[in-house]
C-alpha positions in Angstrom: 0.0 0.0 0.0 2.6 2.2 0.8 5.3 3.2 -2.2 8.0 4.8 0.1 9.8 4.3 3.3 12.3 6.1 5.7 12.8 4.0 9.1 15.0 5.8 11.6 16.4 5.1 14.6 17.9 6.9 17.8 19.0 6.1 20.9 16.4 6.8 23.3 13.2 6.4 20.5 13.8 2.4 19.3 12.4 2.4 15.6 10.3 4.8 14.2 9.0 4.8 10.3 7.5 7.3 8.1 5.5 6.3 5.1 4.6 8.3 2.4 1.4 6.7 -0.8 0.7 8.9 -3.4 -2.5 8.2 -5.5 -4.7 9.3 -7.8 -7.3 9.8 -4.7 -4.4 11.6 -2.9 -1.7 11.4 -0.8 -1.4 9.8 2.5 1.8 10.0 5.4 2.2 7.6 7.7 4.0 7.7 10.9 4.9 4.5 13.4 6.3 5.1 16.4 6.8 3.8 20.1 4.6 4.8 23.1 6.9 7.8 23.8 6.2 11.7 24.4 9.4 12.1 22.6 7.9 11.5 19.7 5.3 14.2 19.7 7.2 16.9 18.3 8.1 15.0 15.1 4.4 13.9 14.5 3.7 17.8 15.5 6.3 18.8 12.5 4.7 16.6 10.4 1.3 18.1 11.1 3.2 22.0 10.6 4.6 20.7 7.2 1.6 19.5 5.7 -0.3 22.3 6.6 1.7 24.9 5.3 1.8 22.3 2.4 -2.3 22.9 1.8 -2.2 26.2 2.7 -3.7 26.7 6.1 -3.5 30.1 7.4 -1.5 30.5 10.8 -4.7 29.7 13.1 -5.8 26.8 11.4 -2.5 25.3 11.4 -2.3 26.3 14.9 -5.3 24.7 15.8 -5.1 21.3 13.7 -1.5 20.7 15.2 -3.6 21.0 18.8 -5.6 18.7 17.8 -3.8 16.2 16.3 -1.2 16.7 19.4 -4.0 15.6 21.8 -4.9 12.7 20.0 -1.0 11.3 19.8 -1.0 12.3 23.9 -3.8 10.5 24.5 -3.2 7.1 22.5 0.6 7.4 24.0 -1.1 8.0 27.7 -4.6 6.9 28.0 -4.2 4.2 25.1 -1.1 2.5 25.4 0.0 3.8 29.0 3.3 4.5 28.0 4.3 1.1 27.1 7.1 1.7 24.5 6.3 -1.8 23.3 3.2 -0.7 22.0 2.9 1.5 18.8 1.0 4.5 17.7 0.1 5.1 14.5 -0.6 8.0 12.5 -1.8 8.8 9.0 -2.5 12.3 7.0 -4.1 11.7 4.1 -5.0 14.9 1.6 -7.4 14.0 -0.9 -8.2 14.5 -3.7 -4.5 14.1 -4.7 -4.7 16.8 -7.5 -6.0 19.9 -5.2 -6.7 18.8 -2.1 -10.1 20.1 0.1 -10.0 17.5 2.7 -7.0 17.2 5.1 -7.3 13.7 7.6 -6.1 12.2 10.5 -6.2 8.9 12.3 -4.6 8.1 14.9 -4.8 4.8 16.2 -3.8 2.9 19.4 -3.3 -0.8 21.0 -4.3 -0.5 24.2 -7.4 -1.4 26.2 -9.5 1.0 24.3 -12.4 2.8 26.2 -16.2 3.9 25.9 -16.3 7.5 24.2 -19.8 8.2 25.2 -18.7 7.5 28.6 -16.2 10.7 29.0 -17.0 13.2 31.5 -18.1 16.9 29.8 -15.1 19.2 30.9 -17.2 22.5 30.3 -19.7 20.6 33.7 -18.9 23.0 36.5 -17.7 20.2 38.4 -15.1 19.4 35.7 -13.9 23.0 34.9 -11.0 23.2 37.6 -10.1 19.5 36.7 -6.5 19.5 34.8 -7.5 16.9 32.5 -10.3 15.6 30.0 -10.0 18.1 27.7 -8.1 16.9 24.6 -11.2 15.0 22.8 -13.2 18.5 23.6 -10.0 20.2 21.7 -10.8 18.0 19.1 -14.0 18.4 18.6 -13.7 21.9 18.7 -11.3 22.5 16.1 -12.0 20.0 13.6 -14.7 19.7 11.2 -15.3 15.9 12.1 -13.8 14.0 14.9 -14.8 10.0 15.2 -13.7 7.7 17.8 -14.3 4.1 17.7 -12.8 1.0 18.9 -9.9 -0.7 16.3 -10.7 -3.7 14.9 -8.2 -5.9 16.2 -7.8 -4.0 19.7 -7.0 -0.4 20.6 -8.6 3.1 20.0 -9.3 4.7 16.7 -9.6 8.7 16.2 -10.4 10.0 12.8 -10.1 13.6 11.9 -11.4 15.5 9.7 -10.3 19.4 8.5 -12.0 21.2 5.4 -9.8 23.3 3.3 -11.5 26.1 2.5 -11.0 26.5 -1.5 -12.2 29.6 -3.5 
């Protein structure tokens, strides 16, 4: 599926892979890595790239890398619970691959996985002072689409979506 791949490795981050497929329907850029927050800031430059790439204006970008960055936390934390054995993985895909006007994400887990319907509402007064439980909220907010569904074969799916706004 995918026609080209750079696998690199560093001392404290075992193996890592970016994968780029370019099609007719577009072009997508995978990245596999460890359960490591050391890895954030290359899937966050990724996310920079590709956005300046399609054109987003500063606050857009600024606000699809927040999104995006919550997701990788949360599959890294909540998902796999920072077992470096278990991998995250993330695709950008921008179709269609002549001018794009869609711009997604998934990000996908293998841990335990967990109810979505069942997360607490951070804007409940109750929640507001609470330090966490608001990255899915992020998501939702600055995203045109956000869907979260168990993986087949174990772990937590999170789809993105971002329109491009085209004239």
């Amino acid at each position: 599926m995918f026609s080209g791949c750079v696998t690199l490795c560093e001392p404290v981050v075992a193996r890592h892979r970016i994968r780029f497929h370019m099609a007719d329907t577009g072009l997508t850029v995978r990245i596999e890595f460890p359960s490591v927050f050391e890895m954030i800031d290359l899937v966050q430059a990724v996310v920079d790239q590709l956005g300046r790439t399609l054109g987003f204006d500063e606050d857009a970008q600024h606000w699809v890398g927040v999104a995006v960055r919550e997701s990788v936390i949360n599959a890294i934390k909540h998902g796999n619970r920072h077992d470096p054995l278990k991998r995250v993985e993330v695709d950008f895909t921008m179709t269609p691959g002549a001018a794009p006007t869609e711009f997604s994400v998934r990000v996908r887990d293998h841990g335990d996985g967990f109810d979505p319907d069942a997360l607490a509402d951070p804007l409940a007064p109750e929640n507001i002072l609470k330090a966490s439980g608001r990255g899915i909220f992020f998501m939702r907010s600055f995203m045109d689409d956000v869907r979260i569904e168990r993986a087949a074969g174990g772990g937590m799916e999170v789809r993105m979506l971002k329109r491009l706004n085209r004239p």
